[in-house]
C-alpha positions in Angstrom: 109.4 53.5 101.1 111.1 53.7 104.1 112.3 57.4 105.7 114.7 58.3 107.8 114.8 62.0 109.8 117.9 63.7 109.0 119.4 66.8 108.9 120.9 68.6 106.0 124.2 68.3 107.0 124.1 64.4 107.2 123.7 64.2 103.4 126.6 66.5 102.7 128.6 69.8 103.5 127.2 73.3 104.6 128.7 76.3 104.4 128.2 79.6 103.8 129.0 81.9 100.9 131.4 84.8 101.1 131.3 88.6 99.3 132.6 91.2 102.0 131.2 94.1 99.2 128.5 95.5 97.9 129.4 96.6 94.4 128.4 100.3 95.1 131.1 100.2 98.0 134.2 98.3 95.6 133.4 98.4 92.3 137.0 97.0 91.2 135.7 93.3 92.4 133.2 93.3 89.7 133.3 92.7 86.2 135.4 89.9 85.8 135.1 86.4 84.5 134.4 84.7 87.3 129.9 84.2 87.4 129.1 86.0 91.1 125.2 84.6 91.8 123.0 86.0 93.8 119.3 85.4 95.6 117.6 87.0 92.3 119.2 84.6 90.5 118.4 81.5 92.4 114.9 82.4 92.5 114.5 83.2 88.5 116.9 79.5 87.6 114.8 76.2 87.3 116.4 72.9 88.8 119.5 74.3 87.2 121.1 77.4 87.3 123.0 79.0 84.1 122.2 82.8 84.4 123.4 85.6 86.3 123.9 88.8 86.4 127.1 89.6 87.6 130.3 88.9 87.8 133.5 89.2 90.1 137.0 90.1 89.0 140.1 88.3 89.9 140.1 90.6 93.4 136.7 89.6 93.7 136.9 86.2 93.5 140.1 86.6 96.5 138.0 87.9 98.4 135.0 85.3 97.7 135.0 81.6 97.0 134.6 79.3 93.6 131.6 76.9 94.1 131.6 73.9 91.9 128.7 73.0 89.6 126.6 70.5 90.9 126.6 72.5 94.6 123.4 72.9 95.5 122.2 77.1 96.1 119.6 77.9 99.1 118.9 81.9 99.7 118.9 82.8 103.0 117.8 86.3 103.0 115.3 88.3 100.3 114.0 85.2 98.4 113.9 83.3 101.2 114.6 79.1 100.8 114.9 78.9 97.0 117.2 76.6 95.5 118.9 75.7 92.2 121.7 73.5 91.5 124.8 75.4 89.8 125.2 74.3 86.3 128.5 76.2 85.9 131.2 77.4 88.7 130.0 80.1 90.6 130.9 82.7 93.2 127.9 83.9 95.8 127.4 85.9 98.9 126.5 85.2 102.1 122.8 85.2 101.9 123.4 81.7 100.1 124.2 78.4 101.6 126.0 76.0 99.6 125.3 72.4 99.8 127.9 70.0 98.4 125.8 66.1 98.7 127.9 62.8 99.5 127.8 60.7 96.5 126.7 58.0 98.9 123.9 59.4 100.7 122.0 62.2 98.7 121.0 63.6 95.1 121.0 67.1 95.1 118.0 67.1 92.3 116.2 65.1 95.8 117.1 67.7 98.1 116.2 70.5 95.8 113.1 68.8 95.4 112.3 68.5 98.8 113.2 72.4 99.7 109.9 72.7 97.1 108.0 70.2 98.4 108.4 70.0 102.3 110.4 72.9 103.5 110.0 76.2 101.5 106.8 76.9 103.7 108.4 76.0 107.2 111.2 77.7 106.2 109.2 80.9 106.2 108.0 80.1 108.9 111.1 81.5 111.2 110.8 85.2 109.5 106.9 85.7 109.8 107.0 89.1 111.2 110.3 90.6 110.3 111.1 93.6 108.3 112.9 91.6 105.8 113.3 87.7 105.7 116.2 85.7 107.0 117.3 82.0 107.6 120.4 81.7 109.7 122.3 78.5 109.1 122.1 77.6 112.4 118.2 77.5 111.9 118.6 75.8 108.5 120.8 72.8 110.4 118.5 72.4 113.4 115.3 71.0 110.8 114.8 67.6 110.5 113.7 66.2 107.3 112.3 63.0 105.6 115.0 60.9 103.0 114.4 57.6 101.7 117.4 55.6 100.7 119.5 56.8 97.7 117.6 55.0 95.3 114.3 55.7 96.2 116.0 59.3 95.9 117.2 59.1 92.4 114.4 57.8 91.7 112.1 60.6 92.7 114.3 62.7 91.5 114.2 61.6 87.9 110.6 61.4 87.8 110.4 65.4 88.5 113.1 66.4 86.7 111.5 65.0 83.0 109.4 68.4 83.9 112.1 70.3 84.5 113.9 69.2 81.2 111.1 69.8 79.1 110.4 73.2 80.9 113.8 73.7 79.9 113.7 72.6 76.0 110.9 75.0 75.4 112.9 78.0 77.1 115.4 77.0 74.4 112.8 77.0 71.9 111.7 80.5 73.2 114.8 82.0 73.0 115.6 81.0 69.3 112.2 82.2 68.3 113.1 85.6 70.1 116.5 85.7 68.6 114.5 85.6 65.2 112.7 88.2 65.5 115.9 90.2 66.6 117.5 89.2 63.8 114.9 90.2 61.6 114.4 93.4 62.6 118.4 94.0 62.5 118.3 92.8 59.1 115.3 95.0 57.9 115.4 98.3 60.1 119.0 98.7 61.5 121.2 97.5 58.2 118.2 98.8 55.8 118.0 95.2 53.8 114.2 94.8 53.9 112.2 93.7 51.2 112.4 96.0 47.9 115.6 98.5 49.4 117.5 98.2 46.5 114.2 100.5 44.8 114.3 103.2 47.6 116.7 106.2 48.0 118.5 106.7 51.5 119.1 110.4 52.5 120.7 111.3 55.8 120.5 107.1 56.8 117.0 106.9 56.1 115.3 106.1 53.6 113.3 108.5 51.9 109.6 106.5 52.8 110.6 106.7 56.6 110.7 109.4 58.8 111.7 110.0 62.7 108.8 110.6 65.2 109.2 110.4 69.3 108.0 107.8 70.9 105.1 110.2 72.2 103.7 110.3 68.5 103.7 106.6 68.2 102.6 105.2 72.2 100.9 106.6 75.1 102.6 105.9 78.3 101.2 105.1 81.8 103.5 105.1 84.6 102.5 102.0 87.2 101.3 102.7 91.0 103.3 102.2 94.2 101.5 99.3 96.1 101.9 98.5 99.7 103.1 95.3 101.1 100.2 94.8 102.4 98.6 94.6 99.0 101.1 92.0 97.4 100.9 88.2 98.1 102.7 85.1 97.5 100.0 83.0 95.3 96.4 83.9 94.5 95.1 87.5 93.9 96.1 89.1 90.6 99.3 88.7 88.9 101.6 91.6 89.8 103.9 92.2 87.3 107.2 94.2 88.4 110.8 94.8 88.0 111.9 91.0 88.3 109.5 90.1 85.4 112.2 92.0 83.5 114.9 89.7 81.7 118.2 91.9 82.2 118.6 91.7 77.8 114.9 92.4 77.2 111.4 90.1 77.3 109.2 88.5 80.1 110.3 86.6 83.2 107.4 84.7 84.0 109.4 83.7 87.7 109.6 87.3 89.0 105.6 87.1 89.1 104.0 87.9 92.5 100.3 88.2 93.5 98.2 91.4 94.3 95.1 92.5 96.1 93.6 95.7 96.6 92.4 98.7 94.4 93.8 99.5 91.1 92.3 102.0 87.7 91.8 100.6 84.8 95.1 101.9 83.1 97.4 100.1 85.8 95.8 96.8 84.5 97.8 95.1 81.8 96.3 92.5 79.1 97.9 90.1 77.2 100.6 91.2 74.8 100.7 94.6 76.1 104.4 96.4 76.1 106.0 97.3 79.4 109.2 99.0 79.9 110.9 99.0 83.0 112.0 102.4 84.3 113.6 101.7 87.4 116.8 99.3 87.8 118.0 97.3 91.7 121.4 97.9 90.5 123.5 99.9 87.9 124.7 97.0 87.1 121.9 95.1 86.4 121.5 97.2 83.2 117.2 96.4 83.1 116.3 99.6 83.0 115.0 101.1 79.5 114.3 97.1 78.6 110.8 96.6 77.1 109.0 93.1 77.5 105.4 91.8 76.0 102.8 90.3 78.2 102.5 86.6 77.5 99.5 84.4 78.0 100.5 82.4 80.3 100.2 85.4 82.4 96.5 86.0 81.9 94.2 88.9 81.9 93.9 92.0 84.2 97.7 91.7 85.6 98.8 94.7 87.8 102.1 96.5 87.3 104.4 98.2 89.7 105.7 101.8 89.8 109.0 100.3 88.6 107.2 99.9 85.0 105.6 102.0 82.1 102.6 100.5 80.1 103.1 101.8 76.5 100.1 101.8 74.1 100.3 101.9 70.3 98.8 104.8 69.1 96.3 104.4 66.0 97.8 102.7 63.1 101.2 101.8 65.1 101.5 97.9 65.0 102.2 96.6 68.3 104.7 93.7 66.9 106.8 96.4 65.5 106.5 98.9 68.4 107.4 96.0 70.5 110.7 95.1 68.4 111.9 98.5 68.1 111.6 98.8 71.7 113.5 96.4 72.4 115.7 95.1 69.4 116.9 98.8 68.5 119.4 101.4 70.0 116.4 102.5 72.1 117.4 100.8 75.6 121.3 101.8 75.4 120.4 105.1 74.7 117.5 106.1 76.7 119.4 103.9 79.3 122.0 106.8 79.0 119.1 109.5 80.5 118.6 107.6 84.1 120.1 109.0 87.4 120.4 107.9 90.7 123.9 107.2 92.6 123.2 103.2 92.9 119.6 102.5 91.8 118.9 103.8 88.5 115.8 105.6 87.5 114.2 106.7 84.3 111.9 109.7 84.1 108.9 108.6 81.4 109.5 111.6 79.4 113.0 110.3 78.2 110.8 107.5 76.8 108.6 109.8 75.5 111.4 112.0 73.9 113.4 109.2 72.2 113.3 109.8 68.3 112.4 106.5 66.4 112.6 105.8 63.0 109.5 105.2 61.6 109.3 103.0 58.8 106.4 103.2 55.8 103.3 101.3 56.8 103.7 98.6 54.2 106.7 97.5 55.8 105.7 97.7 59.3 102.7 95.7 58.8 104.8 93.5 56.3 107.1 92.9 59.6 104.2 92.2 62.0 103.1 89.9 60.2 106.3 87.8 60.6 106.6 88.4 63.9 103.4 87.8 65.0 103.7 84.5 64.1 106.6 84.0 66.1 105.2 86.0 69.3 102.4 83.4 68.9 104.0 79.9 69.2 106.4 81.9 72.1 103.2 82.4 73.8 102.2 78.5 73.2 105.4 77.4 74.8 105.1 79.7 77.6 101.5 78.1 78.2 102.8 74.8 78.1 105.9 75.6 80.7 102.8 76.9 83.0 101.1 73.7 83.0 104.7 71.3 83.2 105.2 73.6 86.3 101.3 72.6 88.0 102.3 68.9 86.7 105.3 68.5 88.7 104.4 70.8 91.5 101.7 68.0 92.0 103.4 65.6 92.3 106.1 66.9 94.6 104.5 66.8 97.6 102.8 63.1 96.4 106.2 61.7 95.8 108.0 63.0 98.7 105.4 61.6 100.8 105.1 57.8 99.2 101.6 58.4 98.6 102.7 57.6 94.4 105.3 55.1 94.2 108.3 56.5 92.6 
């Protein structure tokens, strides 16, 4: 396979993305229909990216520019030198370049590909030392890089993305099981239609075997540490699990994962299937704080979690399944959501967790419910384990294929 030292803008067009705001500063560009992406975003989206968290209004988008899917992303500052391929048309800000490939000279799956492979690391290289990473695109522009021919590209490129296609299949598959545990606990807890209601008297909007306990009664809560920089890696050490782990609707983020090592108690250790609620939020926008997610597998034992998050532990004869779902299924996070201050970062005190009255259903019906769920949260947790090991497959055979050492 013959390579050839280019640049990145001899395979396509560069250029820079535009947002002259913060939304704390004009909120009237936000909130529109037009998708606004930003470096969280890139970071959290697999070779393609469909998800975001906010949007821009038609002043916003006057003020910005209209990417077209299939434009490649790269972050320039925060998460620095990730990449994702827009799915849909996008706005995004300055600390993302956008690049556009010639039809006749690059895939953009290659050059995504080879930002993972080759250049994520050297990348990095240029910040070690500053307060807060950066890649100018004068920096980005002045690195040479290996390309084969166009064919050899595609066919690379194909090869890695049957990971990223079943990666994304079982995502799919995650979020219908999660969606059916949402709609069962709708069904059963929020429009009363659970198994024998038509036998059981409602007084007040409750029926006469439940009653309403805080959250207190039913979980202890541990508030996480504040760790220093020092203490937080990359890869290796212990997972650390923090804010971005958070999906902005509820569950786990397995991409917002970093790595810890230093001192920690007991109780800022999580284990598998353990509740966290997040109690802090980068945005009031971003609407993640007073979400709950469950600790999957696939992130193993003895995780750490930030001071951004709460640990909640069932008390005695509280199923976790059910403490889980109400947590994060009921009117829990809009309205303890409601109890957070802070001018543009939100924060929740862990008493207003504490505080929140629940309705507590009879013990039959809980454990009847669990038992459903359960069986959902397991095969979610089997699909997690298998996107973990799609993710070591390909991420073995980038650097292999990039290099012709396996013949694509």
């Amino acid at each position: 396979m013959s390579l050839h030292e280019l640049t990145l803008d001899q395979l396509g067009s560069v250029a820079r993305g535009r947002s002259r705001h913060r939304p704390r500063d004009a909120a009237f560009l936000y909130g529109g229909p037009y998708p606004f992406v930003q470096t969280g975003d890139v970071k959290s989206a697999g070779l393609y990216l469909r998800e975001y968290d906010q949007t821009y209004s038609e002043a916003g988008l006057a003020q910005s520019k209209l990417w077209p899917a299939g434009t490649l992303c790269i972050t320039i500052a925060a998460n620095i030198a990730e990449t994702a391929i827009l799915d849909i048309d996008a706005c995004f800000p300055d600390s993302v370049i956008g690049f556009t490939a010639d039809p006749e000279k690059a895939d953009p799956r290659f050059v995504k590909y080879l930002f993972d492979a080759v250049l994520k690391m050297r990348f990095r290289s240029f910040t070690q030392g500053a307060a807060q990473d950066n890649l100018s695109q004068e920096k980005l522009l002045s690195i040479k890089f290996p390309v084969p021919d166009l064919s050899a590209q595609k066919r690379i490129a194909d090869i890695l993305a049957t990971h990223d296609n079943l990666i994304e299949n079982n995502q799919k598959r995650i979020a219908l099981l999660e969606e059916a545990a949402r709609l069962l606990y709708r069904e059963w807890f929020v429009h009363l239609r659970f198994p024998g209601h038509e036998h059981v008297k409602v007084v007040d909007g409750l029926p006469d075997t439940w009653k309403r306990q805080p959250v207190s009664e039913l979980a202890t809560v541990f508030r996480g540490k504040s760790y220093s920089s020092a203490e937080l890696v990359e890869t290796d050490g212990q997972p650390f699990v923090n804010l971005k782990c958070i999906n902005r609707f509820g569950g786990f983020r397995l991409s917002g994962l970093k790595g810890f090592k230093g001192e920690h108690k007991e109780h800022h250790r999580l284990q598998t299937s353990d509740i966290v609620v997040a109690v802090t939020d980068m945005t009031r926008e971003a609407m993640i704080v007073a979400q709950a997610a469950r600790v999957p597998r696939a992130v193993g034992e003895g995780a750490i979690y930030s001071m951004d998050l709460v640990k909640l532990v069932p008390a005695a004869g509280i199923e976790p399944e059910w403490l889980y779902s109400m947590l994060r299924f009921s009117a829990f996070p809009m309205e303890v959501r409601e109890k957070a201050t802070g001018a543009t970062v939100l924060h929740l005190q862990p008493k207003h967790i504490e505080s929140w009255l629940a309705q507590l259903p009879s013990a039959s019906l809980r454990s009847l419910f669990a038992d459903h769920v359960r069986e959902l949260l397991a095969q979610v947790d089997n699909l997690e384990l298998q996107i973990v090991k799609l993710e070591q497959g390909r991420d073995l055979l980038l650097p292999r294929l990039m290099s012709g050492e396996i013949a694509a």
